[in-house]
C-alpha positions in Angstrom: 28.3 127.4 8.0 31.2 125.7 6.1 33.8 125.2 8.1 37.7 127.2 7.0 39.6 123.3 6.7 37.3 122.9 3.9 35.9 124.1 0.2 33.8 124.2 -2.9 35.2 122.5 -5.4 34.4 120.5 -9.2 34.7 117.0 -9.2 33.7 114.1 -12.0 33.6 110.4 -10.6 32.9 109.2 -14.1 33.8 110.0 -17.2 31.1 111.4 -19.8 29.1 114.4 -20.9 29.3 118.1 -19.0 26.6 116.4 -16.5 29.2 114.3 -15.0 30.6 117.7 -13.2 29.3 118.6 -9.5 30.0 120.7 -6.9 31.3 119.1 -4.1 33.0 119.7 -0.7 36.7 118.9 -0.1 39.1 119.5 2.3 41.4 122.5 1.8 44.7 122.0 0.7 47.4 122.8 2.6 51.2 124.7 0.6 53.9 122.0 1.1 57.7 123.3 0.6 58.3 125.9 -2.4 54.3 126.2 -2.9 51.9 129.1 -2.4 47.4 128.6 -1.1 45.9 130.2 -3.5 42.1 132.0 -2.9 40.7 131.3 -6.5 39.2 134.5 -7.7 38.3 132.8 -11.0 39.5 130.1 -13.6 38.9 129.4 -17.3 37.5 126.4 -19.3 40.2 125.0 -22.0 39.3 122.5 -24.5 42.0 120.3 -22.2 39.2 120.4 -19.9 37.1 118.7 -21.9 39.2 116.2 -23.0 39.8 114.6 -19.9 36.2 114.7 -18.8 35.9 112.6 -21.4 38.8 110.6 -20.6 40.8 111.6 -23.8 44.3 112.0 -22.2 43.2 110.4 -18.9 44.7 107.8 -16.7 41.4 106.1 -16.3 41.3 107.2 -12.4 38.4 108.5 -10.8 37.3 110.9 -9.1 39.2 114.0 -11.4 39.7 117.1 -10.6 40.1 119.9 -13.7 41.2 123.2 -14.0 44.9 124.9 -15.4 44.2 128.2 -15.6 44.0 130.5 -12.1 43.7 133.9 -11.0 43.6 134.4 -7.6 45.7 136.2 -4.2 48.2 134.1 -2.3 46.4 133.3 0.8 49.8 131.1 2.4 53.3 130.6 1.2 55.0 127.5 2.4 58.5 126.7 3.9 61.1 128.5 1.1 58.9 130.4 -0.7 60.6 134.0 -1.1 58.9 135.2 -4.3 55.7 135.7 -3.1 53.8 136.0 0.4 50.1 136.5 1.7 47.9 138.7 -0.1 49.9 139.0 -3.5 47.5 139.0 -6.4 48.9 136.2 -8.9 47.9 134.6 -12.3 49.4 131.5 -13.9 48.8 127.8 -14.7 50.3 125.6 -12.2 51.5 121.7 -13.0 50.8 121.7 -16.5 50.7 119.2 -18.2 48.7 117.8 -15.1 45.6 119.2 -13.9 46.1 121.7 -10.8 42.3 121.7 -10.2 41.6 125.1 -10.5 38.0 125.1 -10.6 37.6 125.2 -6.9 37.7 128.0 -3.8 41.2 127.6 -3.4 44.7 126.0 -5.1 48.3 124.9 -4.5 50.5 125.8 -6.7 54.8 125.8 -7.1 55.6 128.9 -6.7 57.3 129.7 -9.6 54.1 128.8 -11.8 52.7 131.9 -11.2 53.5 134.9 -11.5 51.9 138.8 -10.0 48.4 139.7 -11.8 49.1 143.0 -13.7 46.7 145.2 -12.2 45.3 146.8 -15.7 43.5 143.0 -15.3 40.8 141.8 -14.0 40.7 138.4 -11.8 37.9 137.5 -14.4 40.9 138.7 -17.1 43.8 137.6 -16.0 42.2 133.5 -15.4 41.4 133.8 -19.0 44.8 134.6 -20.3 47.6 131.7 -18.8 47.1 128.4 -20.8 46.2 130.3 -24.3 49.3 133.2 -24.2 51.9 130.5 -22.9 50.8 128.3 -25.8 51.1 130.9 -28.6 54.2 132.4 -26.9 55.9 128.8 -26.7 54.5 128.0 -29.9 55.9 131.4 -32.1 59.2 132.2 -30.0 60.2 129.2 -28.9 59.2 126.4 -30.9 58.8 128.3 -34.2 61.5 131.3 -33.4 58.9 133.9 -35.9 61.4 136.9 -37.1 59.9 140.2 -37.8 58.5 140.0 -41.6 57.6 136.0 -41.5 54.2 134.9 -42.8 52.9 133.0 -39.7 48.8 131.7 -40.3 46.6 131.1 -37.4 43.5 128.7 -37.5 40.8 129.1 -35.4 41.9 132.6 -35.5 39.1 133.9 -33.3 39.7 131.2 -30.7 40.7 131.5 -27.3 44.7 130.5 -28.3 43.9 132.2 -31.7 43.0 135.6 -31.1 46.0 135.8 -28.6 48.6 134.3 -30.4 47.4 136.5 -33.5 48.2 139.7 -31.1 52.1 137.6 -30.1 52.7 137.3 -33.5 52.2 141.0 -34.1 54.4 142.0 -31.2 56.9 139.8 -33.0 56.9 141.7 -36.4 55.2 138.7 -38.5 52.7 139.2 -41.3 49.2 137.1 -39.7 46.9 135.7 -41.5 43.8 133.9 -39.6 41.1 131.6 -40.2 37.7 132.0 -39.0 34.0 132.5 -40.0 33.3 135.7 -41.9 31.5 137.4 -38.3 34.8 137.4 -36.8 37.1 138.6 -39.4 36.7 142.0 -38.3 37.4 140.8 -34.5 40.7 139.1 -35.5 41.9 142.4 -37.4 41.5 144.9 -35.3 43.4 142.3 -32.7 46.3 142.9 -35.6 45.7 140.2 -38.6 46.8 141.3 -41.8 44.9 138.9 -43.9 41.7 136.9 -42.7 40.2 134.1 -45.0 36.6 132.3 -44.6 37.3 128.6 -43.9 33.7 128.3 -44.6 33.8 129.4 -48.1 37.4 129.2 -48.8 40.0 126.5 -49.1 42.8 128.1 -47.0 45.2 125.6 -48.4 44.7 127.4 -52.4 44.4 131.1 -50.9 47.8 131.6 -49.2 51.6 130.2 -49.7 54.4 130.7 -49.0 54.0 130.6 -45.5 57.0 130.5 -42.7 54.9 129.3 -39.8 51.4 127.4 -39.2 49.7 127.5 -35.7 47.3 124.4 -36.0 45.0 124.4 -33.1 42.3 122.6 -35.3 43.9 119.3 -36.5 42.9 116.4 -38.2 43.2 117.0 -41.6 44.1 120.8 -40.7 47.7 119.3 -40.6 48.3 117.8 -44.2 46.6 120.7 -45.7 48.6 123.1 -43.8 51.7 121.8 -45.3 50.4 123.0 -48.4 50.8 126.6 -47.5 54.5 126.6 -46.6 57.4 127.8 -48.1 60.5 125.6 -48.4 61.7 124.9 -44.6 58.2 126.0 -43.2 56.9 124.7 -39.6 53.4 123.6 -38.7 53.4 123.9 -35.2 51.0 121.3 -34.0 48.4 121.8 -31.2 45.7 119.7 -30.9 46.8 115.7 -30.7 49.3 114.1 -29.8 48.3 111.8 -33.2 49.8 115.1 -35.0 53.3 114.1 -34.2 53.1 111.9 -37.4 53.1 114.9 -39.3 56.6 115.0 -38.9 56.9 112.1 -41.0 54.8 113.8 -43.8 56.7 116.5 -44.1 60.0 115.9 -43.7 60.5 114.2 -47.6 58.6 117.2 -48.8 61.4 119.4 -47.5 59.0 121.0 -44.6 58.8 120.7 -41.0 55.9 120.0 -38.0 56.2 119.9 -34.5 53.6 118.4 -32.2 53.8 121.1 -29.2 52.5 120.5 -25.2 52.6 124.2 -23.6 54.1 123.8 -20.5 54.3 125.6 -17.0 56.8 128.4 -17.3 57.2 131.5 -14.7 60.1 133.0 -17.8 57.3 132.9 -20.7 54.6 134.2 -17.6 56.6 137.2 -17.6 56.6 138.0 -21.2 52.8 137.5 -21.1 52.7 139.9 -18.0 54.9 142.6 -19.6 52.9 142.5 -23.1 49.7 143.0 -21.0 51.5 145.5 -19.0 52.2 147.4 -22.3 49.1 147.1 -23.9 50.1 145.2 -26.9 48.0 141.9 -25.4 44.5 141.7 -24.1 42.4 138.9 -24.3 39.0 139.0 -25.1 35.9 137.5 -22.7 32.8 135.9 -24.1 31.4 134.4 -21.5 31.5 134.8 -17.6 29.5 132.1 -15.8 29.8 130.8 -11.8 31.5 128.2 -10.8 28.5 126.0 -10.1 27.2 126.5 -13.3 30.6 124.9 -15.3 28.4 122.0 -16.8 26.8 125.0 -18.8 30.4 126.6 -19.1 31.8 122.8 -20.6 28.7 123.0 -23.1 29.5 126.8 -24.5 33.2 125.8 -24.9 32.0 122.3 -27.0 30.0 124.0 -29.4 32.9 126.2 -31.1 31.4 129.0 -31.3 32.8 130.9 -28.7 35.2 134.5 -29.5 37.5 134.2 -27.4 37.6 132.9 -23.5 35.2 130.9 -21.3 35.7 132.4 -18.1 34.4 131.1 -14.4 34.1 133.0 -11.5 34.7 131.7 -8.5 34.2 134.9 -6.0 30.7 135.5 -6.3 31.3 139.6 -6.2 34.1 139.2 -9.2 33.6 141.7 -12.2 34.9 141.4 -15.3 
C-alpha cells in the first residue's frame, strides 16, 4: 500500500515522442504560504503539453513534469490562505506560463489561480475548460477589446481554444466566422458561428474581409494570410509561436495590426469563465476521456488534430464525465 507522503504522478527524463511519459512515484507536495493541496480529480492535455515534451519551449532540464489545466478539491490551505479551505471544489491553471504539473494525484497551486468549480460541471468538465477559456477570454476582451457587431474569425474553429472562444465571442456580441473541416461546421454553429468556411476546400483568405479580429491558433503561414482578411486597423491575435511576434512587423506598413499573445494565470478572467458557465452561455465540449496512466495514448490523440474539442484525463479512477 502507498504510503499518504507520497503519489502517482507523470514524469519525462528525456525529451521525445509520447513514449517518453511514465507513471512514476513522487513525494507529495506540501502548500507553502498563500498556496492551497490540491486532490487532482482530473487534468487536460494542451498542445503546450506537447511542446515541451518535445523540448520546444523547454529549458533543457530533465526530469519534467507537465500539466496546466486542474480540477480538483482543496485538500490543505497554507499559512494566509483566506479564500479557500479544505474540501472546496476548485478549477483553474496554476503558474502559467510554467508547468504546475497537473497530471499527477495531487497539486500546489497559489491560491488565487483557482477559482470554485461551478457545480453544473463535471471534474472531468471543468479540467477541460481553464487554459482554452482564459486564452480566448484574454485574447477577445483584453488583447483584442471585440465590441458587439465586430467581425472576429476563429481558426481551428472546432479546436479545443476554438470552439470556446467561438462561444466568448458570441457572449460579446461579435459576428464569428470559423474554420474547420466540413464534419464540424455544424458543431461550431450550433456552439454560435455565424459563418463556417472549409479550409480544406476553401482559401479563407478570398472568402471573407473585412474582418476586425483574427484568433490564429494555427500559425505559420496562417498569420500572413490572415492579414489579408482585415479591415483597415484589424488585429491578428497570435497564438501559436512566439516566431509570430514578427507579424507585427508585417503588418504595421500595411496599416493593420498582430499581437503575439501568452494566456496567463488570472483568478479576474477565472471568474468571467465561471460566471459564463454558470449562465449557460459557455460549455465546453469532451472528446476524449482517458486515465491518467494511459496519457502517452492521450499525447498521441491530441498530435493528430483531429480532435473536437478537449482531451481530457482522469485522475480519480471513479470520475464521470
Amino acid at each position: 500500500m502507498r504510503e499518504i507522503q507520497t503519489m502517482r504522478a507523470i514524469a519525462q527524463d528525456r525529451f521525445g515522442g509520447p513514449e517518453v511519459l511514465k507513471v512514476v512515484e513522487v513525494p507529495r507536495p506540501t502548500p507553502g504560504a498563500a498556496e492551497v493541496l490540491v486532490r487532482v480529480h482530473a487534468t487536460s492535455v494542451n498542445p503546450t503539453d506537447i511542446w515541451h515534451r518535445e523540448t520546444v519551449g523547454n529549458t533543457g532540464d530533465t526530469p519534467i513534469r507537465l500539466g496546466w489545466d486542474v480540477s480538483g478539491v482543496v485538500e490543505e490551505a497554507g499559512p494566509g490562505v483566506t479564500l479557500l479551505r479544505p474540501g472546496d471544489e476548485v478549477f483553474g491553471m496554476p503558474n502559467q506560463p510554467r508547468a504546475a504539473g497537473t497530471y499527477a494525484e495531487y497539486v500546489v497551486s497559489p491560491a488565487r489561480h483557482l477559482v470554485r468549480k461551478p457545480a453544473r460541471l463535471s471534474h472531468v468538465q471543468a479540467a477541460a475548460l481553464p487554459m482554452v477559456a482564459l486564452t480566448g477570454w484574454q485574447s477577445l476582451v483584453d488583447t483584442a477589446d471585440v465590441q458587439p457587431g465586430q467581425r472576429v474569425l476563429v481558426h481551428a474553429a472546432a479546436g479545443g481554444v476554438g470552439h470556446v472562444t467561438v462561444q466568448i465571442a458570441k457572449t460579446l456580441g461579435a459576428y464569428v466566422i470559423g474554420t474547420a473541416s466540413a464534419a464540424k461546421h455544424e458543431f461550431v454553429k450550433a456552439l454560435g458561428a455565424d459563418e463556417m468556411i472549409d479550409y480544406r476546400t476553401t482559401d479563407f483568405a478570398s472568402a471573407v474581409s473585412d474582418i476586425d479580429v483574427v484568433i490564429d491558433t494555427i500559425g505559420e503561414e496562417y498569420g500572413p494570410r490572415s492579414l489579408r482578411t482585415l479591415r483597415p486597423g484589424g488585429l491578428v491575435v497570435a497564438l501559436a509561436s512566439r516566431a509570430e511576434a514578427a507579424l507585427a512587423d508585417v503588418a504595421r506598413p500595411l496599416g493593420l495590426r498582430a499581437a503575439f499573445m501568452i494566456v496567463e494565470a488570472d483568478q479576474a478572467s477565472m471568474k468571467h469563465v465561471a460566471a459564463l458557465v454558470e449562465s449557460g452561455q459557455l460549455e465546453v465540449t469532451i472528446d476524449t476521456v482517458l486515465p491518467l496512466a494511459e496519457v502517452a495514448k492521450a499525447h498521441e490523440l491530441s498530435q493528430a488534430g483531429r480532435a473536437t474539442g478537449k482531451i481530457v484525463l482522469s485522475v480519480v479512477a471513479d470520475e464521470e464525465l
